[in-house]
C-alpha positions in Angstrom: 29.2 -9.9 11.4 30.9 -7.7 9.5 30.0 -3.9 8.4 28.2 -4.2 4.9 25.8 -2.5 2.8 22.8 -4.7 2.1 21.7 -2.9 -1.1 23.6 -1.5 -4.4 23.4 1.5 -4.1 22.6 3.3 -7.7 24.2 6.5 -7.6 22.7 9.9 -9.2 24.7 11.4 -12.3 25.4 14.9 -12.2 22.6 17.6 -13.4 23.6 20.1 -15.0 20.2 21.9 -13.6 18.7 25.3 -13.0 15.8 25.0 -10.2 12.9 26.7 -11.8 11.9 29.6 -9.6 10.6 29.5 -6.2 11.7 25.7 -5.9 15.5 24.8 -3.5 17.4 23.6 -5.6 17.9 20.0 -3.8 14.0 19.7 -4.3 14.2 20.0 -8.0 17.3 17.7 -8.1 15.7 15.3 -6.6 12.5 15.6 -8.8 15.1 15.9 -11.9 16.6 12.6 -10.8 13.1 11.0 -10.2 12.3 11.9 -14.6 10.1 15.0 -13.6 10.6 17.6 -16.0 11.3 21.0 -15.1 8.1 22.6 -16.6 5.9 20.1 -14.5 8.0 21.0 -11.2 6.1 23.4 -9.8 2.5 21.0 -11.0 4.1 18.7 -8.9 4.5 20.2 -6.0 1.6 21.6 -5.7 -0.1 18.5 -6.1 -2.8 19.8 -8.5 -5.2 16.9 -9.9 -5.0 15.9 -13.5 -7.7 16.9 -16.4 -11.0 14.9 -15.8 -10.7 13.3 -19.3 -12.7 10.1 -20.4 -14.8 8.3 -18.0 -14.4 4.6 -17.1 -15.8 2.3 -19.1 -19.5 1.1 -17.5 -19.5 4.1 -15.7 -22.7 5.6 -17.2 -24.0 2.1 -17.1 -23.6 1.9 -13.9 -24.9 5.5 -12.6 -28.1 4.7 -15.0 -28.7 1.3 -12.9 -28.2 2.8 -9.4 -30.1 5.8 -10.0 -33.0 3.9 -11.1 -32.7 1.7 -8.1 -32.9 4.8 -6.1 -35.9 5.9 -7.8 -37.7 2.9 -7.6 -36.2 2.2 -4.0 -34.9 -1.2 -4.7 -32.1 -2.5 -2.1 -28.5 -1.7 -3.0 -25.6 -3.6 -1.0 -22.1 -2.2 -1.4 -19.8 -5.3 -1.0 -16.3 -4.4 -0.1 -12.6 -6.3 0.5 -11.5 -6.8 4.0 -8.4 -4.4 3.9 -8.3 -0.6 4.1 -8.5 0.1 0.5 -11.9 -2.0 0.4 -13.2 -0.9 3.7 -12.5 2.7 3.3 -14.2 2.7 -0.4 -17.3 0.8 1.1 -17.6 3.6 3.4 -17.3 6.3 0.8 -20.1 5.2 -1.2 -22.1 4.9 2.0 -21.8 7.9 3.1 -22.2 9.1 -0.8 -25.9 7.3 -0.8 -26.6 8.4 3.1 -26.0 12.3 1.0 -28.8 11.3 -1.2 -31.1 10.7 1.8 -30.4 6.7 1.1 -29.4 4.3 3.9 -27.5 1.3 2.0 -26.1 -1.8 3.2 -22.9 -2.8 3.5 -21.0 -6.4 3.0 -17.3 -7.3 4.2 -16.8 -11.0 3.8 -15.2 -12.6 6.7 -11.5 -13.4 5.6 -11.5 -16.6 7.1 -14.5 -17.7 6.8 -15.4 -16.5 3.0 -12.0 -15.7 1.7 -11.5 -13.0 -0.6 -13.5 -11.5 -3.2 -17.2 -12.5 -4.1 -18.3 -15.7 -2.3 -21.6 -17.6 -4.0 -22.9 -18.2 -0.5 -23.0 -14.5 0.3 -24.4 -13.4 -3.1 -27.3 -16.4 -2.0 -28.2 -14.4 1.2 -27.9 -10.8 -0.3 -30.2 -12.0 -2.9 -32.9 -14.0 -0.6 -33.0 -10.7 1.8 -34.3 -8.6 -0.9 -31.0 -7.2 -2.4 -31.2 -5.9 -6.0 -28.2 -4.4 -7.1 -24.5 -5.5 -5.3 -21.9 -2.9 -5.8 -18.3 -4.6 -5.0 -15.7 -2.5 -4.1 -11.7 -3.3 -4.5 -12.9 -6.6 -6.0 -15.1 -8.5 -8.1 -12.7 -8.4 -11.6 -11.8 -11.7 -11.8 -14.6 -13.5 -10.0 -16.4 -14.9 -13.3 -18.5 -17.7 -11.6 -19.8 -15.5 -8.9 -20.9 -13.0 -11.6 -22.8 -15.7 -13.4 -24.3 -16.6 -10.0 -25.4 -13.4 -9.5 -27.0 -12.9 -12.9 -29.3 -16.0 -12.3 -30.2 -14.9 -8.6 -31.5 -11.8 -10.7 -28.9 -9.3 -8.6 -27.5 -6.4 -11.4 -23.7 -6.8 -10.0 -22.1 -3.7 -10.3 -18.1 -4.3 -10.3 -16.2 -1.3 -9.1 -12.0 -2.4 -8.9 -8.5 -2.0 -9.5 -7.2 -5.0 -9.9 -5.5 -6.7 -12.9 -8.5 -7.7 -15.1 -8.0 -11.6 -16.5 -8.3 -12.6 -19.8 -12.0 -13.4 -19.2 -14.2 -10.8 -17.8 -16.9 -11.4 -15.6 -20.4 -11.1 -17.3 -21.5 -8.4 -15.1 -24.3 -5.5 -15.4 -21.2 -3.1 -14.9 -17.7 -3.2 -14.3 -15.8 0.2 -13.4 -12.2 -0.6 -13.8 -9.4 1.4 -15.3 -6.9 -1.2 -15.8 -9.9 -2.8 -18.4 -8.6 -2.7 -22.5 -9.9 -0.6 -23.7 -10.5 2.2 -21.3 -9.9 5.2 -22.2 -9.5 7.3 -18.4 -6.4 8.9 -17.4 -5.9 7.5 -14.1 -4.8 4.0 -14.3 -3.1 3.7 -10.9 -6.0 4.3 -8.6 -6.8 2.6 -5.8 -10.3 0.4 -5.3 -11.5 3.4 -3.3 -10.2 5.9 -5.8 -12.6 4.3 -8.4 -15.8 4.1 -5.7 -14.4 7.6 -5.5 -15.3 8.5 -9.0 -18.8 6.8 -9.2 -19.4 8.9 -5.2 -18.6 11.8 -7.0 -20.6 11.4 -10.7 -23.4 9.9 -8.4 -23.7 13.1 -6.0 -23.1 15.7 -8.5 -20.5 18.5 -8.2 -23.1 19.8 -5.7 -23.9 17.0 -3.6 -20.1 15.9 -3.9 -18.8 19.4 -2.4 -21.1 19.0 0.5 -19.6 15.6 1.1 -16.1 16.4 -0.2 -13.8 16.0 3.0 -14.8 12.9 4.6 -14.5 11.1 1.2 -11.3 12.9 0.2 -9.9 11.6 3.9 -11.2 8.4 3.4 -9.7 8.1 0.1 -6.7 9.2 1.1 -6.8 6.5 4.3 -7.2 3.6 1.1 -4.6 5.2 -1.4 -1.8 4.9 0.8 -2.4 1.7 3.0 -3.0 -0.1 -0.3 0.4 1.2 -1.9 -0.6 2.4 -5.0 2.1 5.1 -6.2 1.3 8.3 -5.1 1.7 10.0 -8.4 -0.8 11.7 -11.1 -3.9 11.8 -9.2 -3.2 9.6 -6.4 -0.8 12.3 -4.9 -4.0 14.9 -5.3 -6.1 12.9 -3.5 -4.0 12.1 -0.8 -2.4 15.5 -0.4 -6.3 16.6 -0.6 -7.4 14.1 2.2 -4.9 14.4 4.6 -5.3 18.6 4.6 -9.0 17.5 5.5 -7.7 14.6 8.0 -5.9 17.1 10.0 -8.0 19.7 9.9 -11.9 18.4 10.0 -11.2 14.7 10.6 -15.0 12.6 10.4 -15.3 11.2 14.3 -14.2 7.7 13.8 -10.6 8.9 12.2 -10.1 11.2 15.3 -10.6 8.7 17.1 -8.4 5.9 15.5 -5.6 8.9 15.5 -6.3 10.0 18.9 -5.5 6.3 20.2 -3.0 5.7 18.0 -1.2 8.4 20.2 -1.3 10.5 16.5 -1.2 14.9 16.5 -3.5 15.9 14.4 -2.8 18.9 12.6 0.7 16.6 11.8 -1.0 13.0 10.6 1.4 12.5 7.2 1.2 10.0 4.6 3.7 7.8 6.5 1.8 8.1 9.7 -1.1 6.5 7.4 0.9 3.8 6.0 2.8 2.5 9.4 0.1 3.3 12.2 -3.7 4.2 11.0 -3.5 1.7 8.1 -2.6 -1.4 10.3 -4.7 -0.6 12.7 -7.6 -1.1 10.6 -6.5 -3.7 8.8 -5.7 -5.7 11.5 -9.4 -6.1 12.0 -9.5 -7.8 9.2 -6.5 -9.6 9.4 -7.1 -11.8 13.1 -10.9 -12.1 12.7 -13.7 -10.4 11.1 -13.2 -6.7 9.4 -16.8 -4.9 10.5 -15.1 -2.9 13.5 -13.3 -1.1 11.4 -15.8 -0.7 8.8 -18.4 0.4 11.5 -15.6 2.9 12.8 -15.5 4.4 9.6 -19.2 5.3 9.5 -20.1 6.0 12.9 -21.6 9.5 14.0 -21.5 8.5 18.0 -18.4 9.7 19.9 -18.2 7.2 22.2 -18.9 3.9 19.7 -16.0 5.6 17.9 -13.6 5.9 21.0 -15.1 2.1 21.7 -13.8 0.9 18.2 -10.6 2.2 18.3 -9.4 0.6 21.5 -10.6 -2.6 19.8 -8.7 -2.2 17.0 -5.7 -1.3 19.2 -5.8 -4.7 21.0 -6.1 -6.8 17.7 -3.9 -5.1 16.1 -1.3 -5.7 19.7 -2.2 -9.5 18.5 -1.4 -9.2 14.9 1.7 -7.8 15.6 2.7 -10.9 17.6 1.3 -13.1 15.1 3.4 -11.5 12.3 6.9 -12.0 14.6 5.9 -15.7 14.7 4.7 -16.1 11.4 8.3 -14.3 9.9 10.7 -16.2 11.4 9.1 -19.1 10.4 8.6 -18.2 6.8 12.5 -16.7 6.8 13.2 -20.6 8.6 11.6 -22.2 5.3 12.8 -19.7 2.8 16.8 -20.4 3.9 15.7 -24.5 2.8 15.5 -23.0 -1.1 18.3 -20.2 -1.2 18.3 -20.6 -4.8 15.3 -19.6 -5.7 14.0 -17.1 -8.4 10.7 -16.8 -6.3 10.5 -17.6 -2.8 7.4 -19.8 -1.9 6.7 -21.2 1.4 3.8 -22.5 3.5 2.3 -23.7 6.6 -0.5 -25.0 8.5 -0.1 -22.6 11.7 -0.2 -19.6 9.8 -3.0 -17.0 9.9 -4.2 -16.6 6.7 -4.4 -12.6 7.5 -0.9 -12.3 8.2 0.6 -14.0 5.3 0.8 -10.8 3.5 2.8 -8.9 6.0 5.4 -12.2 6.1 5.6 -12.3 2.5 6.8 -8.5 2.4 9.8 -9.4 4.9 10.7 -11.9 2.7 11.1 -9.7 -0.2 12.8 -7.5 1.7 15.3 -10.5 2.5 15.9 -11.6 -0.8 14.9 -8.9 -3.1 12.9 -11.5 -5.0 9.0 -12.5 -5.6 7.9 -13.9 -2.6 4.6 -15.6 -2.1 3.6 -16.7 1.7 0.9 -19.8 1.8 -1.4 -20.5 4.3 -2.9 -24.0 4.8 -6.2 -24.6 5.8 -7.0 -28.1 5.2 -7.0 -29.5 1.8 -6.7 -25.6 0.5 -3.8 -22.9 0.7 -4.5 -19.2 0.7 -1.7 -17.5 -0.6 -0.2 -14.1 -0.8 2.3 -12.2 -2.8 4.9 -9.3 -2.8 7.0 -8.6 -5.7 9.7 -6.6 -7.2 9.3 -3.9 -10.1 10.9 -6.2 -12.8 8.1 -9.1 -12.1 4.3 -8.3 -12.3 3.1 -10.7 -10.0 -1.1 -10.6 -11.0 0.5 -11.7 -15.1 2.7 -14.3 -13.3 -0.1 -16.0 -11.3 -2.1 -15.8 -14.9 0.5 -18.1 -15.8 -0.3 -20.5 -13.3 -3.7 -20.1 -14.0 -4.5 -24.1 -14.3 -2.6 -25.2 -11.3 -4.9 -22.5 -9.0 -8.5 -22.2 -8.2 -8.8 -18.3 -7.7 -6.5 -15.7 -8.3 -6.0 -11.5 -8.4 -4.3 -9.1 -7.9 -1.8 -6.2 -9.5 1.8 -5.6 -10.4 3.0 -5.8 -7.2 0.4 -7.8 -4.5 -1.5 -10.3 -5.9 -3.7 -13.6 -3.9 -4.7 -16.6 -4.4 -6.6 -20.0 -3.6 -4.9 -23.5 -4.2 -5.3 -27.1 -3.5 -2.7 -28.3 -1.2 -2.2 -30.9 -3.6 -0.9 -28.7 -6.1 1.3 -26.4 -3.8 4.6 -28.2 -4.8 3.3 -27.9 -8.7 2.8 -24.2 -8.2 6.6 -23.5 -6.8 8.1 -24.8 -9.6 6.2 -23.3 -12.2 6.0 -19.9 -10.4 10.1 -20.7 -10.2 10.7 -21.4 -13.8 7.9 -18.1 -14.3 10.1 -15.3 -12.4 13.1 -16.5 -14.0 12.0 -16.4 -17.0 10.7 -12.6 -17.0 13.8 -11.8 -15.2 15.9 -13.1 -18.6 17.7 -15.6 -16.5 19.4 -12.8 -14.2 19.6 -12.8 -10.5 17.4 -9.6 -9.4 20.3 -7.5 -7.1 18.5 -5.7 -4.3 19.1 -2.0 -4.6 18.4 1.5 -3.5 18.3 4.3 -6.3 20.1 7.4 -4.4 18.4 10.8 -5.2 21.1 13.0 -4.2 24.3 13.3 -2.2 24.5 16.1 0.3 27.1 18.1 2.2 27.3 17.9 5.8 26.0 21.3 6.7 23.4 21.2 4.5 21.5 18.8 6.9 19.2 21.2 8.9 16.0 21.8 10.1 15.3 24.2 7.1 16.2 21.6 4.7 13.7 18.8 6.4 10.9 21.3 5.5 11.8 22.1 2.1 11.9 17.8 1.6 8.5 18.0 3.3 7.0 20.2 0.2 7.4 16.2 -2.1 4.7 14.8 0.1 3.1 12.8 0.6 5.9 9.8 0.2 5.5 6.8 -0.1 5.0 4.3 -3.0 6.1 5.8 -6.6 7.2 8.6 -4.7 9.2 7.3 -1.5 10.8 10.1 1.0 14.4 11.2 -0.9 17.0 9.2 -0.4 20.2 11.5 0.2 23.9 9.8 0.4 26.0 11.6 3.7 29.6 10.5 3.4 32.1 9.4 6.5 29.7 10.4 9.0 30.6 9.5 12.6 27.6 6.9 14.5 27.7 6.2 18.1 25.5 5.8 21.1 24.5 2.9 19.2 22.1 0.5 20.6 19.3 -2.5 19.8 15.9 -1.4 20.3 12.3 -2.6 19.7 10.3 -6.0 21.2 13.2 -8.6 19.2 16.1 -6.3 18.9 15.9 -5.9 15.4 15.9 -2.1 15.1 19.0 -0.2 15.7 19.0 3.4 17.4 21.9 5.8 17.2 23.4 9.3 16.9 25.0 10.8 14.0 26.8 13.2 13.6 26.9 14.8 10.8 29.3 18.4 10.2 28.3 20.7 13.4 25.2 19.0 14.0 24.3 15.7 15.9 21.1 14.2 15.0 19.1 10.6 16.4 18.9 8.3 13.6 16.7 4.8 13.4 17.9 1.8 11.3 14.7 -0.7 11.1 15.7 -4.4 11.3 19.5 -3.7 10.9 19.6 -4.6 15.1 22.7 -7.1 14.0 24.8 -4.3 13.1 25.0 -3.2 16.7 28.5 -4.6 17.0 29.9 -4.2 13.5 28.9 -0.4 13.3 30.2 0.7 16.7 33.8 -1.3 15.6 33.9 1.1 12.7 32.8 4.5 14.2 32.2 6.1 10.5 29.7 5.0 7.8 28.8 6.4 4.5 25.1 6.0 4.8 21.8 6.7 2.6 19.2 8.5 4.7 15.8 9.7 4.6 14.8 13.2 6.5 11.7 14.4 8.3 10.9 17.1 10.4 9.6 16.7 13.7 7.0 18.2 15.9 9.2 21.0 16.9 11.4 20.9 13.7 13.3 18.5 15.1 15.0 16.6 12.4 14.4 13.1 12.6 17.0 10.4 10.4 16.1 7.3 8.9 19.0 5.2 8.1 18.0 3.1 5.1 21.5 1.8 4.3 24.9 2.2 5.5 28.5 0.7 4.8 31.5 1.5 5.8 33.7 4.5 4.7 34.2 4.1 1.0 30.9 2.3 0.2 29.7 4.8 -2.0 33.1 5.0 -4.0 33.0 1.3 -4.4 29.2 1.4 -5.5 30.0 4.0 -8.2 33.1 2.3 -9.5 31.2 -0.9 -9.9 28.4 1.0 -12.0 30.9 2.2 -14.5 32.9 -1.1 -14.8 29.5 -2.9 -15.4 
């Protein structure tokens, strides 16, 4: 296999840019280069929250309804998805009612077993064990029959979500969403927790809120960046908010979780949330039912805590293994329609919980929609990744007819379909993608935030980088371009040899660098000795500076990649 860069690589123009004071001066190119103007800079870094402004629309509806079902002591369910974002905002608004002296219950459907969402069976029980009011959490926009169900039970549904809302809203008592038209809040990109945040918060008072304020701001933060919402606007707030309190004061089921997770607190970051805390609760979730987690969440008891987190250890060991199995088949079928504007693929063996996780390789692979199908008897349960140029949730809305249940956002979306019509479904979502694509071929690519001299690459510099978290979504670690840097020691690591591992050296300094699922390139890289590459930096526990290797070509990639942008 020969030495070559998988992405184009979109190269920075030159600023002509004065660093406003107190920020180095690669900081504010990268911020320069990522459209923040210089007069926010300094906002931005510090990570301060946005103005209040408007509230949600329903929200005053809403707090009117619970407030009188807390005066009148009639029984309130929180009903929440089975992922982090929904487990981690069904905790918050527990913990919110246990503040007013309230003990609620809480709901997670089993994945399996209920599928996503609102199920009518559910709503049946809630309602025949005395529930009054059901608050849904990370969910409920879209589910228009249950809603209805719910009305004639005589349960006030209370819809809290984030989700793309469908044409068609459910006719609910409330629904708390700030993607709705029509709403008038600033902070459109929250995540389902972030909104159970603000109804915590305008339940509680500024009073009651402060006295709760860093477990929910931890547990929001937990949601916010497992669920990949970009961590801009408030979002970054939040999460810069929650993980000061995570590391500091963390509640006794998170030090737990991070404690077993092999995790130092006091250096948990947003990436530390994304690749190790947030998979281990989702795997709950994801291989059976999602109440460990949940339960881990809320617990006050040491022990149950330290309990819980081993057992989301072992299942998430399993869903690990699942998701190797599940990948290479789903690359297996993908390579049968190499054409493709979307890739769509399905199977009977595969866990319905891991679909998700394949579906991400795949757009990885192809740098195209991809949507991953589980079949389950006559029905498929589907999931989706996308690409910025294709809005997945308005895509499925275009399949609308051929699917029975569907949600999601711009980039994730699900869905439930009858077997029958899976074939149906890949060609319309086909002719769909290529469509809002204009008829070009999406080119995989990674946008370059600045290109660096060798020396500059030191321990100092990782901790300047460090003062833009938390990465991750809308605001990914910077990606700096080091030219004719020398690799060796280079070797295959991880359980299938798909990670590479090697040193670079790079001016006086030598540093270990990691290349995730580029284990191929053993052979080709050591041949050429020198790459141009496009890293990422972090700062160790010592200061340490750790190397991501995101791309790499041989020497003269990044010539060629800028040539091509100006002939094109």
């Amino acid at each position: 296999m020969s030495l070559t860069a998988l992405r184009r690589w979109i190269l920075p123009d030159e600023l002509d840019l004065v660093a406003p004071d107190g920020i180095p001066p690669l900081v504010a190119r990268v911020m320069a280069a990522r459209g923040i103007e210089t007069t926010d800079m300094a906002d931005f870094i510090a990570a301060r929250a946005v103005e209040d402004g408007p509230p949600m629309l329903d929200m005053d509806r809403a707090l009117e309804r619970l407030r009188r079902a807390l005066a009148a002591r009639e029984r309130i369910v929180v009903y929440g998805d089975y992922d982090v974002d929904g487990i981690a905002g069904s905790a918050i608004l527990v913990r919110a009612f246990r503040q007013l002296g309230v003990a609620v219950a809480a709901y997670i459907p089993n994945r399996y077993e209920e599928g996503y969402g609102l199920n009518e069976e559910a709503l049946r029980k809630l309602a025949a064990d005395g529930a009054r009011v059901i608050v849904s959490v990370d969910c409920g926009v879209t589910a228009v029959r249950e809603a209805a169900l719910a009305r004639s039970l005589g349960l006030d549904l209370i819809i809290t979500d984030h989700h793309h809302p469908p044409a068609k809203l459910p006719d609910a008592f409330a629904i708390v969403n700030p993607r709705r038209p029509g709403d008038a809040s600033l902070d459109k990109e929250l995540a389902g927790a972030g909104v159970a945040l603000m109804v915590a918060r305008r339940l509680l008072g500024e009073l009651g809120f402060a006295l709760r304020r860093d477990e929910l701001m931890q547990l929001v933060s937990l949601a916010t960046v497992a669920d990949v919402v970009p961590l801009r606007a408030a979002n970054r707030a939040l999460v810069r908010a929650g993980l000061e309190t995570l590391n500091r004061a963390p509640i006794i089921g998170v030090r737990a979780l991070v404690e077993r997770a092999g995790l130092k607190l006091g250096h948990v970051n947003a990436s530390d949330i994304g690749y190790v805390l947030g998979p281990r609760l989702n795997a709950a979730g994801r291989i059976a039912d999602a109440e460990e987690a949940l339960r881990l969440l809320l617990t006050e008891d040491v022990e149950e805590a330290k309990v819980l987190a081993e057992n989301l250890e072992k299942k998430n060991s399993e869903r690990q293994e699942l998701t190797r199995q599940v990948v290479k088949g789903a690359r297996e079928r993908a390579e049968e329609r190499p054409d493709a504007w979307a890739t769509v693929v399905s199977d009977p063996t595969w866990p319905a919980g891991i679909v998700g996780l394949a579906a991400s390789r795949l757009v990885e692979d192809y740098g195209r929609p991809a949507v991953v199908i589980a079949i389950d008897g006559d029905e498929g349960k589907g999931s989706c990744r996308s690409i910025s140029a294709v809005h997945i949730a308005e895509a499925l809305d275009e399949c609308d007819d051929l699917l029975m249940k569907h949600g999601g956002h711009a980039m994730a979306a699900g869905f439930s379909v009858a077997r029958v019509n899976i074939p149906a479904f890949t060609d319309r979502l086909d002719e769909v993608v290529r469509r809002r694509l204009g008829g070009v071929r999406p080119i995989p690519s990674l946008r370059v935030d600045a290109e660096i001299e060798p020396d500059a690459l030191t321990s100092r510099l990782a901790l300047e980088l460090a003062s833009l978290e938390p990465c991750g979504a809308g605001n990914p670690r910077p990606h700096l371009l080091l030219r004719n840097v020398k690799v060796y020691g280079i070797r295959q690591v991880g359980a299938d040899s798909d990670h590479l591992r090697c040193k670079i050296t790079v001016g006086r300094f030598t540093f270990d660098a990691m290349a995730f699922r580029r284990g191929e390139h053993v052979e080709a890289m050591t041949d050429a000795g020198f790459v141009d590459a496009v890293v990422t930096v972090g700062a160790g526990l010592r200061g340490f500076v750790e190397l991501e290797l995101r791309d790499f070509g041989p020497v003269g990639t990044a010539d060629r990649m800028r040539l091509e942008a100006v002939v094109a």
